[in-house]
TIFIBA-746064 format. One record per atom (N, C-alpha, C): z, x, y; atom name. Coordinates in steps of 0.05 Angstrom, whole numbers, plus 5000, padded with zeros to 4 digits. Each point is the difference from the previous one (the first is absolute). Example, Ala and Ser with C-alpha at 12.3 -4.5 7.8 and 13.67 -1.06 7.14 Angstrom:
<rs>
R     zz     xx     yy   atomo
R   5156   5264   4886       N
R   5000   4982   5024      CA
R   5000   5018   5024       C
R   4986   4993   5021       N
R   5001   5016   5024      CA
R   5014   4985   5022       C
</rs>
This chain:
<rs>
R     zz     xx     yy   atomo
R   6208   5794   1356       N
R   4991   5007   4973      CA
R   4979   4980   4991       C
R   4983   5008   4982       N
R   4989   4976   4981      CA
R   4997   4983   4990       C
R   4997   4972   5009       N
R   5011   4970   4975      CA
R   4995   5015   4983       C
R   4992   5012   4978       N
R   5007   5002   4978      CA
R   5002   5031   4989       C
R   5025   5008   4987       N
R   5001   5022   4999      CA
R   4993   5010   4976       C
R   4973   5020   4999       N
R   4993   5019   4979      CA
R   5007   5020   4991       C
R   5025   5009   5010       N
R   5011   5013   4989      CA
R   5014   5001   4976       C
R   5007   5026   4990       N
R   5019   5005   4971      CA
R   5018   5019   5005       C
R   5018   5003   4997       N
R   5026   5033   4999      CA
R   5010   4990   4971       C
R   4999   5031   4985       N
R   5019   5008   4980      CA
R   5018   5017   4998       C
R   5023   4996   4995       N
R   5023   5024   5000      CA
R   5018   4990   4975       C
R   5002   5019   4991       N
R   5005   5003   4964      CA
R   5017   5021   5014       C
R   5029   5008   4972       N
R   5008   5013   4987      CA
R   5013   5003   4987       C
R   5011   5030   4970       N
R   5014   4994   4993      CA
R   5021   5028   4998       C
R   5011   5004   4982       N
R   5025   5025   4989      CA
R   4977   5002   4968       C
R   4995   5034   5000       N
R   4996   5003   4976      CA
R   5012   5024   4984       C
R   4987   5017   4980       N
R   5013   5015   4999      CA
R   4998   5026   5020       C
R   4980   5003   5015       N
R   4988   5014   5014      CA
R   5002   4991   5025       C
R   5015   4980   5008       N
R   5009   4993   5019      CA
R   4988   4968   5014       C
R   5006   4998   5024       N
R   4989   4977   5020      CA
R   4969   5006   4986       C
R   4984   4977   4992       N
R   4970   5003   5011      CA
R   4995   4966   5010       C
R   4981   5011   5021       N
R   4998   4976   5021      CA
R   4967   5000   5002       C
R   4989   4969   5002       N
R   4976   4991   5013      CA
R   5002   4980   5018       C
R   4985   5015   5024       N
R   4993   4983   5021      CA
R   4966   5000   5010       C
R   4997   4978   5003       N
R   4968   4993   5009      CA
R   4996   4969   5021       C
R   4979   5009   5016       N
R   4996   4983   5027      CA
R   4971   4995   4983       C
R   4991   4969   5001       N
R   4979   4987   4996      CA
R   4988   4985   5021       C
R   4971   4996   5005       N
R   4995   4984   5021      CA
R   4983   4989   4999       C
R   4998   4970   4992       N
R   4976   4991   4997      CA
R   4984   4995   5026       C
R   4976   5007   4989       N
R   4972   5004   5020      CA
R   5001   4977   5027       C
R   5002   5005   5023       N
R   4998   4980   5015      CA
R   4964   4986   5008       C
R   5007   4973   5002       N
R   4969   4990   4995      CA
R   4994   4990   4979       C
R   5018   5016   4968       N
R   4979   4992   4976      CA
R   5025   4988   4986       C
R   4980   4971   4988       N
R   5008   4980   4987      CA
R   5027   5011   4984       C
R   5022   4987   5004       N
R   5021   5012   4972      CA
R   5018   5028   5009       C
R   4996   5016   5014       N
R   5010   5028   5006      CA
R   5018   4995   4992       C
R   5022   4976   5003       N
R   5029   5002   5000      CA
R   5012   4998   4971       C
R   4981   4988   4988       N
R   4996   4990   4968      CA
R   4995   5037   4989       C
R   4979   5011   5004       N
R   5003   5019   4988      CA
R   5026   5032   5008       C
R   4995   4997   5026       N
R   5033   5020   5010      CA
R   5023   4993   4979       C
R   5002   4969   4994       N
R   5024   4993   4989      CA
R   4999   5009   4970       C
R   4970   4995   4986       N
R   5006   5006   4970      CA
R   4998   5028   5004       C
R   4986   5019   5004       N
R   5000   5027   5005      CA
R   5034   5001   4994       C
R   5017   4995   5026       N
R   5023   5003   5000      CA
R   5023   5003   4969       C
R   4980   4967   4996       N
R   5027   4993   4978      CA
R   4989   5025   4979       C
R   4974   5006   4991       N
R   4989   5013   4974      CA
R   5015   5035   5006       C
R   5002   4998   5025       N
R   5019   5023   5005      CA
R   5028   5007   4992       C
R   5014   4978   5002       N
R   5027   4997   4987      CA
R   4999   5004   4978       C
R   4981   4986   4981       N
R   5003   5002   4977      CA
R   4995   5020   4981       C
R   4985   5016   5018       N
R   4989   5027   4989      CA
R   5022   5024   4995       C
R   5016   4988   5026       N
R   5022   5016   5013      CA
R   5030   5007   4971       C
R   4995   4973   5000       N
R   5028   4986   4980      CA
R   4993   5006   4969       C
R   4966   4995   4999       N
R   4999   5011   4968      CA
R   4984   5036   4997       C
R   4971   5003   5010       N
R   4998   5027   5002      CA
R   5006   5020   5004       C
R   5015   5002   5028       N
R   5013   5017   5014      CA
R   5026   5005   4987       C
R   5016   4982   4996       N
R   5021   5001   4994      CA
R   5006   5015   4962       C
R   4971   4994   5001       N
R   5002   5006   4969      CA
R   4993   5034   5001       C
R   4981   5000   5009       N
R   4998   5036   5007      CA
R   5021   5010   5011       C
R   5015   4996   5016       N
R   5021   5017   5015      CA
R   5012   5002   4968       C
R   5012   4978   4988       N
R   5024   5003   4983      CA
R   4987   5021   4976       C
R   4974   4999   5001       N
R   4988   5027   4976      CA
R   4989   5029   5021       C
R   5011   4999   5016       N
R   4992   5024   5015      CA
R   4973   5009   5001       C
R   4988   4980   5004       N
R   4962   5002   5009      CA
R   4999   5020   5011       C
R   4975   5008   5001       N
R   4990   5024   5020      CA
R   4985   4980   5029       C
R   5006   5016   5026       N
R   4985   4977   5017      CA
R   4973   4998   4993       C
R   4983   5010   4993       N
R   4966   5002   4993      CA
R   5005   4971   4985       C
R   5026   4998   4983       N
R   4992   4973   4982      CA
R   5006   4977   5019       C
R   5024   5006   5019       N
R   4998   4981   5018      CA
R   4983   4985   5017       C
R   4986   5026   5010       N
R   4978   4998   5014      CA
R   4970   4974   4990       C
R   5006   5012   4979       N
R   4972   4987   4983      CA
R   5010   4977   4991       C
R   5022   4987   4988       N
R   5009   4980   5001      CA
R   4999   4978   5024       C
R   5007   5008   5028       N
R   4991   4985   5017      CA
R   4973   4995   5008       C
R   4980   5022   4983       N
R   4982   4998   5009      CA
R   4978   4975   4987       C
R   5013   5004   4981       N
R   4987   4974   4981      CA
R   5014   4965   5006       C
R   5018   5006   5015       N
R   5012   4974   5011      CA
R   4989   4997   5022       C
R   4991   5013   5020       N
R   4976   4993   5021      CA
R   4971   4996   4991       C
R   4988   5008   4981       N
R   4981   4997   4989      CA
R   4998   4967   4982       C
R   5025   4991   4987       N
R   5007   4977   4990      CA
R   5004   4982   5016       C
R   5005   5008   5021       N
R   5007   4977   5030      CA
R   4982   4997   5006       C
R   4968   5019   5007       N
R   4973   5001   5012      CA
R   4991   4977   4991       C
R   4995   5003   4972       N
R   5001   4981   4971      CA
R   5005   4973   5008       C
R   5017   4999   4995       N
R   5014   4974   4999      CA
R   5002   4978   5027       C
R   4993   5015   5027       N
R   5000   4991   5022      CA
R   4967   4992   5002       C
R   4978   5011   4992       N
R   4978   4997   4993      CA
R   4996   4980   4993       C
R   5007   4995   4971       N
R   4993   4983   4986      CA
R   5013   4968   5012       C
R   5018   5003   5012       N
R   5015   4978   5013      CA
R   4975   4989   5025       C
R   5002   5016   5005       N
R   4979   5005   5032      CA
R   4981   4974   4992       C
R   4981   5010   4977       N
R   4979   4998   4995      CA
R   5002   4972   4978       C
R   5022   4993   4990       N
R   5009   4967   4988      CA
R   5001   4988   5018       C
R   5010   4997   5022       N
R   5004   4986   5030      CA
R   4979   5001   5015       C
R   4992   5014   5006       N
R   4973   5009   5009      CA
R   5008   5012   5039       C
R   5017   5017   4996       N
R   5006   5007   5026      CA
R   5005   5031   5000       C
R   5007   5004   5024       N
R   4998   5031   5003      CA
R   5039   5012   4998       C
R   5010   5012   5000       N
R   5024   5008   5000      CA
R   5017   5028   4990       C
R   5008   5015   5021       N
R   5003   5021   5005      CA
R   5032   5010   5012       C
R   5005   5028   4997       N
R   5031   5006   5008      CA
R   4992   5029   4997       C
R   5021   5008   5022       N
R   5010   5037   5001      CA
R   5019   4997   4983       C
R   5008   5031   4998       N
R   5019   5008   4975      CA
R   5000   5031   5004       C
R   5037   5004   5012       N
R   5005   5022   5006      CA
R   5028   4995   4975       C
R   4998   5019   4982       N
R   5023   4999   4988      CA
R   5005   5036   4995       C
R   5032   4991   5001       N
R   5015   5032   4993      CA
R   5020   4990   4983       C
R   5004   5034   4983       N
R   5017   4990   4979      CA
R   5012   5026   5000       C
R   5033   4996   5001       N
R   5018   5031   5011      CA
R   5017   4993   4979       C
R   5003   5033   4991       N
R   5025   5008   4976      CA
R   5009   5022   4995       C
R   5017   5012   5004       N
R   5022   5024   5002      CA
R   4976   5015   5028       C
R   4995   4994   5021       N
R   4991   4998   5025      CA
R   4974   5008   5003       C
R   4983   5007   4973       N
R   4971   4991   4996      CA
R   4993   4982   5002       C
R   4973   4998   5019       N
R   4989   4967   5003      CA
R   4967   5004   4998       C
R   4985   4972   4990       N
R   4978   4999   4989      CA
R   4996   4976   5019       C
R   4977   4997   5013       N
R   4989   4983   5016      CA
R   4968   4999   4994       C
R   5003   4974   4995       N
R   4960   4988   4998      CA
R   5004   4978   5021       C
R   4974   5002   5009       N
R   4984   4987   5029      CA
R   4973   4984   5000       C
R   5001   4982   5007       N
R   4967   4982   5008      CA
R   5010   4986   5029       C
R   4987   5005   5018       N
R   4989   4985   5019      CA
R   5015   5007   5032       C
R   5012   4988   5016       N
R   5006   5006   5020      CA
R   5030   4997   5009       C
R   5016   4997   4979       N
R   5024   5002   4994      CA
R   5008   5027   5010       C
R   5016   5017   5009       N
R   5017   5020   4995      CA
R   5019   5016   4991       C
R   5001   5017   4993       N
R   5026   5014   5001      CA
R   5007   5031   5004       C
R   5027   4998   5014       N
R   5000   5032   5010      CA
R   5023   5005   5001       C
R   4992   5031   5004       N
R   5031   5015   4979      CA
R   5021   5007   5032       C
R   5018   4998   5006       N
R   5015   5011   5019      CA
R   5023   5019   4998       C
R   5006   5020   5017       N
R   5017   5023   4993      CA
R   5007   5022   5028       C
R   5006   5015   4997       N
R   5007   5026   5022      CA
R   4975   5004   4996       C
R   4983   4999   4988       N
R   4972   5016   5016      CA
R   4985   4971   5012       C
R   5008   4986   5004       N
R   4990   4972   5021      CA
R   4985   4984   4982       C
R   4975   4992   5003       N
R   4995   4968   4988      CA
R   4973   5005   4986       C
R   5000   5003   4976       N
R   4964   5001   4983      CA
R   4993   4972   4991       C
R   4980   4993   5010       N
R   4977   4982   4981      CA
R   4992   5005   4973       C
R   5013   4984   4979       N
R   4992   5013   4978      CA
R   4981   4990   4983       C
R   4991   4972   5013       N
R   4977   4990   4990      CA
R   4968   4997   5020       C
R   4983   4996   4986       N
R   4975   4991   5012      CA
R   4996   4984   5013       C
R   4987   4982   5020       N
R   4988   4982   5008      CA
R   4978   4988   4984       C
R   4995   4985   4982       N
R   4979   4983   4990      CA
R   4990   4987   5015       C
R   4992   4996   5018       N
R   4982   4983   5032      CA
R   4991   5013   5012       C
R   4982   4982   5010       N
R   4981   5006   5025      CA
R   5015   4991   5022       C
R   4983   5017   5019       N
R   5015   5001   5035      CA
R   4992   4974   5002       C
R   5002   4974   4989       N
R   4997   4974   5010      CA
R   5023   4985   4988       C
R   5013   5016   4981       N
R   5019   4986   4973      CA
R   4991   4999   4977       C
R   4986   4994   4995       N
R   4988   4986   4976      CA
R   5003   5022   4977       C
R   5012   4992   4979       N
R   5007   5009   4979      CA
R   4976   5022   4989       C
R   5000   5023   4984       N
R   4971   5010   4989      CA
R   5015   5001   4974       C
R   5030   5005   4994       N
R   5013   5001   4971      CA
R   5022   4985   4999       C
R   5003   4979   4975       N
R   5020   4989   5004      CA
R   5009   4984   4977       C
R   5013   4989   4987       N
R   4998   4982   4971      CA
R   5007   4985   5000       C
R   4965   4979   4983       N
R   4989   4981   5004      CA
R   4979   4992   4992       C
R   4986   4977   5013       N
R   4973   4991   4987      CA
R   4978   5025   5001       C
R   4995   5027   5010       N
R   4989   5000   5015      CA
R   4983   5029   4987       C
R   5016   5003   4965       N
R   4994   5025   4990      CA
R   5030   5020   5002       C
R   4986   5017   4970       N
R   5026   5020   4998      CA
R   4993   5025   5022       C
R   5029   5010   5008       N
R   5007   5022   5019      CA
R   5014   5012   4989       C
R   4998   5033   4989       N
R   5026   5005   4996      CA
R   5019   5011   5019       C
R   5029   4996   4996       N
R   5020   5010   5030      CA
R   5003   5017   5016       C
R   5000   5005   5014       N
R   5010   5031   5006      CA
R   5025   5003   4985       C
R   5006   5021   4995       N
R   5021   5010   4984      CA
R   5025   5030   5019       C
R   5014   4999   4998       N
R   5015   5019   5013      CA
R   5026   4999   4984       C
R   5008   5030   5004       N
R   5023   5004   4980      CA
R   5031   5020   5022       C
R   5023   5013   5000       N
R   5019   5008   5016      CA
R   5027   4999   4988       C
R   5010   5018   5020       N
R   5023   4998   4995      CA
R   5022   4990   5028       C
R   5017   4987   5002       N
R   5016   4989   5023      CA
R   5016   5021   4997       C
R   5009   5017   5032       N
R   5021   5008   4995      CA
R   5025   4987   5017       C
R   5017   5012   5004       N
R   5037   4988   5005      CA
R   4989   4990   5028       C
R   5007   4981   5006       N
R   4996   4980   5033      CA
R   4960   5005   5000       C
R   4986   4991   4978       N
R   4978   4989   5002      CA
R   4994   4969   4998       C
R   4980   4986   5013       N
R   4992   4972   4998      CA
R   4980   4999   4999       C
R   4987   4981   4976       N
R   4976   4988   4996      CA
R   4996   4961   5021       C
R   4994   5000   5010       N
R   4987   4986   5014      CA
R   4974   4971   4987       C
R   4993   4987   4995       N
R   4984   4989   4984      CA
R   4995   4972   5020       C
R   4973   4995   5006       N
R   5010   4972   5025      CA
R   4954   4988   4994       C
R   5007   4973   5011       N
R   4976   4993   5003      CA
R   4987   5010   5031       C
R   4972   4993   4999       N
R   4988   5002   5033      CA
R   5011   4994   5015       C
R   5006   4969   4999       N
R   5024   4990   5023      CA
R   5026   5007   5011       C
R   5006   5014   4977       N
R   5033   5008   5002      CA
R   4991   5033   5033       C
R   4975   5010   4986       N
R   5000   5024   5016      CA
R   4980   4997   5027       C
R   4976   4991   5001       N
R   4990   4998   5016      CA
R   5003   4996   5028       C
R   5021   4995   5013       N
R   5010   4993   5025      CA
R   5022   5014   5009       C
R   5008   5027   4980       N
R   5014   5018   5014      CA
R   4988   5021   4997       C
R   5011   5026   5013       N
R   4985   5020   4993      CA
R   5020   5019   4977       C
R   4985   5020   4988       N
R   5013   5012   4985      CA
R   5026   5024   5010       C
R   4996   5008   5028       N
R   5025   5008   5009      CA
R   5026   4981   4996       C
R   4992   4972   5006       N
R   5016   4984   5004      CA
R   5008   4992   4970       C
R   4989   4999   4975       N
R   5006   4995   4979      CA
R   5018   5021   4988       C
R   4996   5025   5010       N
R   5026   5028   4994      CA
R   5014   4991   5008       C
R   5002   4996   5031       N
R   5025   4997   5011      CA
R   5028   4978   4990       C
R   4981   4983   4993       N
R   5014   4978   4985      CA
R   5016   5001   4976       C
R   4973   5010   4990       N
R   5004   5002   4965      CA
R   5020   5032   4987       C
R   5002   5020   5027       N
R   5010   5026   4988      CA
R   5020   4992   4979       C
R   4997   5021   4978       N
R   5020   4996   4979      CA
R   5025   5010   5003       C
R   5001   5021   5017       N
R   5020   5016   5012      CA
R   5022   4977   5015       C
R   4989   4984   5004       N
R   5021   4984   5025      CA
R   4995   4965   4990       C
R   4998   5006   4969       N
R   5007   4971   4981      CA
R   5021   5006   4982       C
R   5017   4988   5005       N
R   5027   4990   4987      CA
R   5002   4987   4975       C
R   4984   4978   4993       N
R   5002   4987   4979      CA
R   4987   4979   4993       C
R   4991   4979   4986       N
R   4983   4974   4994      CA
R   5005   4987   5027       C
R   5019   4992   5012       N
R   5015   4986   5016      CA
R   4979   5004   5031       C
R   4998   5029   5010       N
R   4991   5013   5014      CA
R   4969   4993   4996       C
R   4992   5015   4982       N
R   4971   4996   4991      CA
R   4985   4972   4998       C
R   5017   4975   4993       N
R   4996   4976   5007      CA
R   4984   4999   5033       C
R   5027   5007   5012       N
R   4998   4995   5026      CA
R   4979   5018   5025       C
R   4995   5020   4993       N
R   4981   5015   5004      CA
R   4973   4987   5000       C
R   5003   4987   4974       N
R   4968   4987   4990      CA
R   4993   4975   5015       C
R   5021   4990   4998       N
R   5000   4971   5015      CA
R   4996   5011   5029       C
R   5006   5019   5006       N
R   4990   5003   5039      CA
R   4976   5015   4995       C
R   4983   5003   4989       N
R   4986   5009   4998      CA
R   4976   4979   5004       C
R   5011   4983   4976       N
R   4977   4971   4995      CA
R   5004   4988   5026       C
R   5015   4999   5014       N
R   5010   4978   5022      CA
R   4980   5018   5022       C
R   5008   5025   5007       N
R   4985   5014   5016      CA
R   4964   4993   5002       C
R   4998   4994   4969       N
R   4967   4990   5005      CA
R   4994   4974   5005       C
R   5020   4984   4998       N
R   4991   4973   5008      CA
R   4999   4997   5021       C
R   5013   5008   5016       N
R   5003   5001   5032      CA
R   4976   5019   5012       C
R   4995   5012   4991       N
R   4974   5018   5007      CA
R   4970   4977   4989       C
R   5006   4984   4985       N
R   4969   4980   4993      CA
R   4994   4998   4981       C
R   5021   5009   4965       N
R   4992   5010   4983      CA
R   5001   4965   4989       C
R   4970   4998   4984       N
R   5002   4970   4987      CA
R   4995   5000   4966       C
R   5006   5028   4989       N
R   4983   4996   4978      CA
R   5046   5005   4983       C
R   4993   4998   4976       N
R   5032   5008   4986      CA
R   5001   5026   5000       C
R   5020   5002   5000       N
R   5024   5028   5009      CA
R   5011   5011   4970       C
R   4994   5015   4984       N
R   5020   5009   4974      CA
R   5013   5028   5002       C
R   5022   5000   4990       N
R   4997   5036   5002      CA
R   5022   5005   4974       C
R   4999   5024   4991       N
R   5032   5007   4987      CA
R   5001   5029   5003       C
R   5021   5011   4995       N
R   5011   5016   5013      CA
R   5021   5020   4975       C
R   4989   5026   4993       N
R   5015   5013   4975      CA
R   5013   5015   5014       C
R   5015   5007   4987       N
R   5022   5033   5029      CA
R   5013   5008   4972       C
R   4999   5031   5000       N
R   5023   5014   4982      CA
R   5021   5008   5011       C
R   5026   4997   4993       N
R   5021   5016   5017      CA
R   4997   5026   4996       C
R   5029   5012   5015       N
R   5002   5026   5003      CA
R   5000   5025   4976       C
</rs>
């Protein structure tokens, strides 16, 4: 792996009246540029907090998702902001992916920048449900940071009974193939946190041994039956 890891993972949740609502998000600061790990990490934290006061506040007044939607959207837009202006006090460059999903009564809302992933798994086998922001060399073309506003990709769904959302950095995926990420990851033949731990962890291990040097993140949503 990396002397230094630029990564971020968030996993939030709580009991509302409308039930479990959960956020999870994989961050990755830019490899190469000054800070990555500095910005993955506040990304991260401004995520929690969004989680604990916005989110949490809409579920309990029964928001419509459009308000959800637009609510996160102005918190990536505030992060663009604020990572900018940091950038540019210091006088350095500094950048992060940002795949976040946010699931409740088994609707889920996912916004995307950069080369992060995430994908949905089920009986009909394995979808990509985000973009690639890079060029066939790596290099970032969307991402948040010094570098100008992007807005997310956006995607919206429903999970049904033994579905999994998937959510991981470049590293985590790059050195297996995606047959091999079904096979692993099927939701059909996951048991529990316990399981899913362990899954993940042979997964990351699988790429180190294959040459993988950059950090490994992933998390992992599953609905039961």
């Amino acid at each position: 792996m990396a002397e230094k890891n630029q990564d971020s993972v968030v996993l939030q949740q709580v009991l509302t009246r409308r039930g479990r609502v959960l956020l999870a998000a994989v961050c990755d600061g830019m490899g190469g540029v000054s800070r990555g790990g500095e910005a993955s990490g506040y990304v991260a934290v401004q995520l929690r907090k969004w989680f604990y006061t916005e989110l949490f506040a809409m579920m309990q007044k029964n928001k419509r998702y459009w308000v959800i939607r637009r609510s996160m959207d102005r918190l990536i837009y505030h992060l663009q902001g604020q990572l900018k202006r940091y950038a540019a006090q210091e006088e350095i460059s500094m950048g992060t992916t940002v795949t976040a999903l946010v699931v409740w009564e088994r609707t889920w809302l996912l916004w995307h920048l950069g080369d992060s992933r995430a994908y949905r798994l089920g009986w009909r086998g394995m979808e990509q449900l985000t973009e690639d922001h890079a060029q066939d060399a790596g290099k970032l073309t969307k991402c948040l940071g010094s570098f100008g506003y992007f807005a997310p990709q956006h995607r919206m769904g429903v999970l049904k009974p033994n579905e999994g959302i998937l959510l991981c950095t470049d590293g985590f995926r790059r050195r297996v193939t995606v047959e091999e990420l079904r096979a692993v990851m099927n939701p059909g033949e996951l048991a529990g946190e316990e399981q899913i731990g362990r899954r993940l962890k042979e997964i990351g291990e699988t790429c180190m041994k294959r040459g993988e040097t950059d950090n490994l993140s992933a998390v992992y949503v599953k609905t039961e039956r």
